[in-house]
C-alpha positions as CSV (number, residue, x, y, z in Angstrom):
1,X,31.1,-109.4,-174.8
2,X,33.8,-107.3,-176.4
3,X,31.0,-107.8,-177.2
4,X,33.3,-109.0,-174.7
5,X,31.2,-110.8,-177.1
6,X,28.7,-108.0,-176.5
7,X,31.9,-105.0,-176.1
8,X,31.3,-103.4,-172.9
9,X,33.4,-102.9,-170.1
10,X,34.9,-105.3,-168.9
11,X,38.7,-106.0,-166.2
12,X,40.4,-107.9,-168.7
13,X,44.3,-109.2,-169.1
14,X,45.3,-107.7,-172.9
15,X,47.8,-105.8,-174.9
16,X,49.5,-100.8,-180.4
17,X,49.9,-99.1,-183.1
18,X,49.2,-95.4,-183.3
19,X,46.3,-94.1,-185.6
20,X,47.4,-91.1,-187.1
21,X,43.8,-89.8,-186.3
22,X,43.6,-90.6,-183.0
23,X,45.1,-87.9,-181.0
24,X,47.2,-89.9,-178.1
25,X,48.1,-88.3,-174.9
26,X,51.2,-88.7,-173.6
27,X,52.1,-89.0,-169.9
28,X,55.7,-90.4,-168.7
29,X,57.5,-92.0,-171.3
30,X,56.2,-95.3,-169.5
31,X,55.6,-98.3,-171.8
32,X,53.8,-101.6,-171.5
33,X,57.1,-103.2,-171.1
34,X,59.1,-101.3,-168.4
35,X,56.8,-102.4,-165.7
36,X,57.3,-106.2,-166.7
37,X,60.6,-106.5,-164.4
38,X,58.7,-104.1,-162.1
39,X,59.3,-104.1,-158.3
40,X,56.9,-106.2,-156.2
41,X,54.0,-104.1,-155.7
42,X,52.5,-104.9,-159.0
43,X,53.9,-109.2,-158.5
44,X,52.2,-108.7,-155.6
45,X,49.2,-107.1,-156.9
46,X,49.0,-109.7,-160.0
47,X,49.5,-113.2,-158.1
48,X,46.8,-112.0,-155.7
49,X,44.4,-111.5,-158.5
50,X,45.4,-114.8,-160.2
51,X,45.4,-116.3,-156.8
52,X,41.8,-114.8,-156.4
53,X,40.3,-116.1,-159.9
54,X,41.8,-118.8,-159.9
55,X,38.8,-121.5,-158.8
56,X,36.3,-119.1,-160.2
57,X,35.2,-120.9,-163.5
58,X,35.7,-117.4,-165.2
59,X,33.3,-116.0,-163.0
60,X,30.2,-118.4,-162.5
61,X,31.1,-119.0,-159.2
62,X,31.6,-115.1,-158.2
63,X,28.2,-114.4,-159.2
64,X,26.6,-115.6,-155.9
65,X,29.7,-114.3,-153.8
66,X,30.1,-110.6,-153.6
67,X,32.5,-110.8,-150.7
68,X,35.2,-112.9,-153.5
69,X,33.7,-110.6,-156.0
70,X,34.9,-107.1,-154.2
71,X,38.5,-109.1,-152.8
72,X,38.9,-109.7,-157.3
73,X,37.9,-106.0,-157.8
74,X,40.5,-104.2,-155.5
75,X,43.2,-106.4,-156.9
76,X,42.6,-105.1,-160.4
77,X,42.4,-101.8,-159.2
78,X,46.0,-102.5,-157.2
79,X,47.2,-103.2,-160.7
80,X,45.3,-100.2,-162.2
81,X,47.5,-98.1,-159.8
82,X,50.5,-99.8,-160.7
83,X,49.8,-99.3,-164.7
84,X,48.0,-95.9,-164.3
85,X,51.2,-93.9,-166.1
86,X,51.8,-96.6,-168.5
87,X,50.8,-97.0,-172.3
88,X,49.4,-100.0,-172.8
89,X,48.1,-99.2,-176.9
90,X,51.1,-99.5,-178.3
91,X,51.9,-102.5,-180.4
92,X,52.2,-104.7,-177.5
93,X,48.4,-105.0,-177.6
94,X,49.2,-106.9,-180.4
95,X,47.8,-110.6,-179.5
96,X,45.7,-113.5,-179.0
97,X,44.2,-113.3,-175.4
98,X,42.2,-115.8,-173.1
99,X,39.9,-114.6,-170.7
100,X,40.3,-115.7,-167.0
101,X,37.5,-113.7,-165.6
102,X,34.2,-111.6,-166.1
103,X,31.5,-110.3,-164.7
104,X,29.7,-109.8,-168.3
105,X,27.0,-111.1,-167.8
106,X,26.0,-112.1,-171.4
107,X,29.5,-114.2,-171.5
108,X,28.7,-115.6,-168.2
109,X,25.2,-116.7,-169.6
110,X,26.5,-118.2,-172.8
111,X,29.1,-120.2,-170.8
112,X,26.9,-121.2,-168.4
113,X,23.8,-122.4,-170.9
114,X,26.1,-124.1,-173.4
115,X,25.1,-127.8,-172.0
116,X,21.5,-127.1,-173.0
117,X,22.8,-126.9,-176.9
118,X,24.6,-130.2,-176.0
119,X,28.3,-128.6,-175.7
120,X,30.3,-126.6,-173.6
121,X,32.1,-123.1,-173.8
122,X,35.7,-123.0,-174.4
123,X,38.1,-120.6,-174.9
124,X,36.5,-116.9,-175.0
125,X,39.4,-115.4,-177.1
126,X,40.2,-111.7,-178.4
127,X,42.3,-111.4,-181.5
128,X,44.0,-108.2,-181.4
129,X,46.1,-106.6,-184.1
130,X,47.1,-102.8,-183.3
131,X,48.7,-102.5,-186.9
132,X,45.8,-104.1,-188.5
133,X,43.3,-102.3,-186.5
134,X,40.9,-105.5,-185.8
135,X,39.8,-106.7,-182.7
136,X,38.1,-110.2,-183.6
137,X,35.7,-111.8,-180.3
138,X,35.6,-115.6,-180.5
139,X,33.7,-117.9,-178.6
140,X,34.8,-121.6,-179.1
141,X,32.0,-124.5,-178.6
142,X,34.3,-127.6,-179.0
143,X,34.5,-129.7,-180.8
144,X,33.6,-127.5,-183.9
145,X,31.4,-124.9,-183.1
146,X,32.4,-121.0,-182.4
147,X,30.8,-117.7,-182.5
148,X,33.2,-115.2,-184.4
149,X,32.6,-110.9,-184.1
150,X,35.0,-108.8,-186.3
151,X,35.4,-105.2,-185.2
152,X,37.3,-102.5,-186.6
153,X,39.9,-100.3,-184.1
154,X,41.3,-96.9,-183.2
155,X,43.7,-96.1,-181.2
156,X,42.2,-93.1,-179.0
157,X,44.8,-92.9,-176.0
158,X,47.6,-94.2,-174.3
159,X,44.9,-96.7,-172.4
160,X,42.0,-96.5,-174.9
161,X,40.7,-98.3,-177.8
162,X,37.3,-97.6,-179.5
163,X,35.8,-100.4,-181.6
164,X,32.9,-100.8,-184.3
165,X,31.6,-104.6,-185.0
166,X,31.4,-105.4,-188.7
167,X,30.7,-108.7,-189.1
168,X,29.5,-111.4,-186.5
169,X,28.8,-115.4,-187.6
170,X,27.8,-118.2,-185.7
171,X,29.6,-121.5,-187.2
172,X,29.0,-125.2,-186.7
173,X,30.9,-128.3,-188.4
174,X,29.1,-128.3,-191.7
175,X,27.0,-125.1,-191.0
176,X,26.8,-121.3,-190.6
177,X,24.7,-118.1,-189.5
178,X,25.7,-114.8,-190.0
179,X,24.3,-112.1,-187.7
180,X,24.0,-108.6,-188.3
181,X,26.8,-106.7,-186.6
182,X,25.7,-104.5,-183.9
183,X,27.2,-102.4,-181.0
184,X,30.5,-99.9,-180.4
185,X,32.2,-98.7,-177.9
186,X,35.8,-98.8,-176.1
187,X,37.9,-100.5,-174.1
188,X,40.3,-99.5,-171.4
189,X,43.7,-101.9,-170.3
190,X,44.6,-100.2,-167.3
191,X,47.2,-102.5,-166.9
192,X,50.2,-104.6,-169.4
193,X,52.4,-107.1,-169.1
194,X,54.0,-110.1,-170.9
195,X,51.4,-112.5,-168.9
196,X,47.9,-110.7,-168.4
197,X,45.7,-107.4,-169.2
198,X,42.9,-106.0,-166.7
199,X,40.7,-103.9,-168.5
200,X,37.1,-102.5,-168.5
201,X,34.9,-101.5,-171.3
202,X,32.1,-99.6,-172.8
203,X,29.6,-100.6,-175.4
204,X,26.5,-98.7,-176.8
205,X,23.9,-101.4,-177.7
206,X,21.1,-100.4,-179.6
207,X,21.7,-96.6,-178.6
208,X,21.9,-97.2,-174.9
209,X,24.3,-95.5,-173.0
210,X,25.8,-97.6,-170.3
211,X,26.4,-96.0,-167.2
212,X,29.7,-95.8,-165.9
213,X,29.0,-97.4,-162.5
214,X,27.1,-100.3,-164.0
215,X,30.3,-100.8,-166.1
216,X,32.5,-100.9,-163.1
217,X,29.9,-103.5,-161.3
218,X,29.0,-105.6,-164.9
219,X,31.8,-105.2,-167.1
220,X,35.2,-106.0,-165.7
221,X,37.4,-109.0,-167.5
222,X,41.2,-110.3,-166.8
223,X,43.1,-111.8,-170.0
224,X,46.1,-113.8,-170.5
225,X,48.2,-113.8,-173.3
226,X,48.1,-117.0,-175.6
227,X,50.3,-115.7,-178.7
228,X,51.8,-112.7,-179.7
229,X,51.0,-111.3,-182.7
């Protein structure tokens, strides 16, 4: 997911902190913030999308509708148009986000087969601290269960963000597994706000490439912000 549990590339809702050796490239002096109180093509843009997702069940019920499907893909590319000039790594990143949204197929499968282990899926959560330069990945089982990935981050533009997984563990009330950590990649918000963060990502799993047009069909994710960092 990111790993997104499995990190690929996904339209997510997210939030920087510059990495002295990541070489940044700067377009307009356009932050995160200064499209917040923007004018109404990008309101317009985002109520669609959370209009669209809404009823969704973070995308189990887009996977057998492709026409709802492509209506939620052009409105995170409206917003993508809206945020294209914008840097959206800087320390406004910094956050606890909630996913809304996915087509990731391995989140959609873990939320959708949780009843067969006798719970459910809550919140699929990203932990992001710039500063830090983590990204932790959490899937929540209620009432005590959760699957935790920690990954290390760089800064590598004004939109990008590579990532390495370090650790992953799968927890229960009075138990644990760890799992070897596997996977890296990036991730793109191509839009920023105080509310939400589209992005898409790219992971390499077990030295496979993923193609950039299966990331734009698989790999797409919206976000809302919990918490700031």
């Amino acid at each position: 997911m990111y790993m997104s549990m499995s990190a690929s590339s996904t339209l997510s809702f997210s939030q920087t902190l510059q990495n002295p050796k990541s070489n940044h490239i700067r377009p307009k002096t356009v932050t995160s913030s200064s499209i917040r109180s923007s004018s109404s093509p990008s309101l317009v843009a985002k109520d669609e999308l959370l209009s669209l997702i809404s009823d969704q069940e973070r995308g189990l019920k887009t996977e057998g509708n492709p026409s709802k499907r492509s209506k939620i893909i052009e409105a995170i590319d409206a917003l993508s148009i809206v945020g294209k000039d914008t840097i959206t790594t800087d320390s406004s990143l910094s956050a606890t986000w909630r996913m809304m949204w996915t087509t990731e197929k391995e989140q959609l499968f873990i939320i959708k087969n949780a009843p067969l282990l006798g719970t459910q899926a809550g919140d699929v959560l990203q932990v992001i601290d710039v500063e830090g330069g983590t990204l932790n990945n959490v899937i929540t089982f209620p009432p005590s269960g959760v699957f935790f990935v920690r990954s290390s981050i760089e800064i590598a533009s004004t939109q990008r963000v590579n990532f390495r997984f370090t650790s992953a563990v799968l927890r229960g009330k009075n138990w644990e597994f760890p799992l070897p950590p596997f996977g890296q990649g990036w991730f793109e918000s191509i839009y920023l706000d105080d509310k939400i963060r589209p992005g898409n990502r790219n992971c390499q799993e077990r030295r496979e490439r993923v193609e950039s047009d299966r990331r734009r069909q698989d790999l797409l994710s919206p976000w809302e912000r919990t918490r700031s960092s």
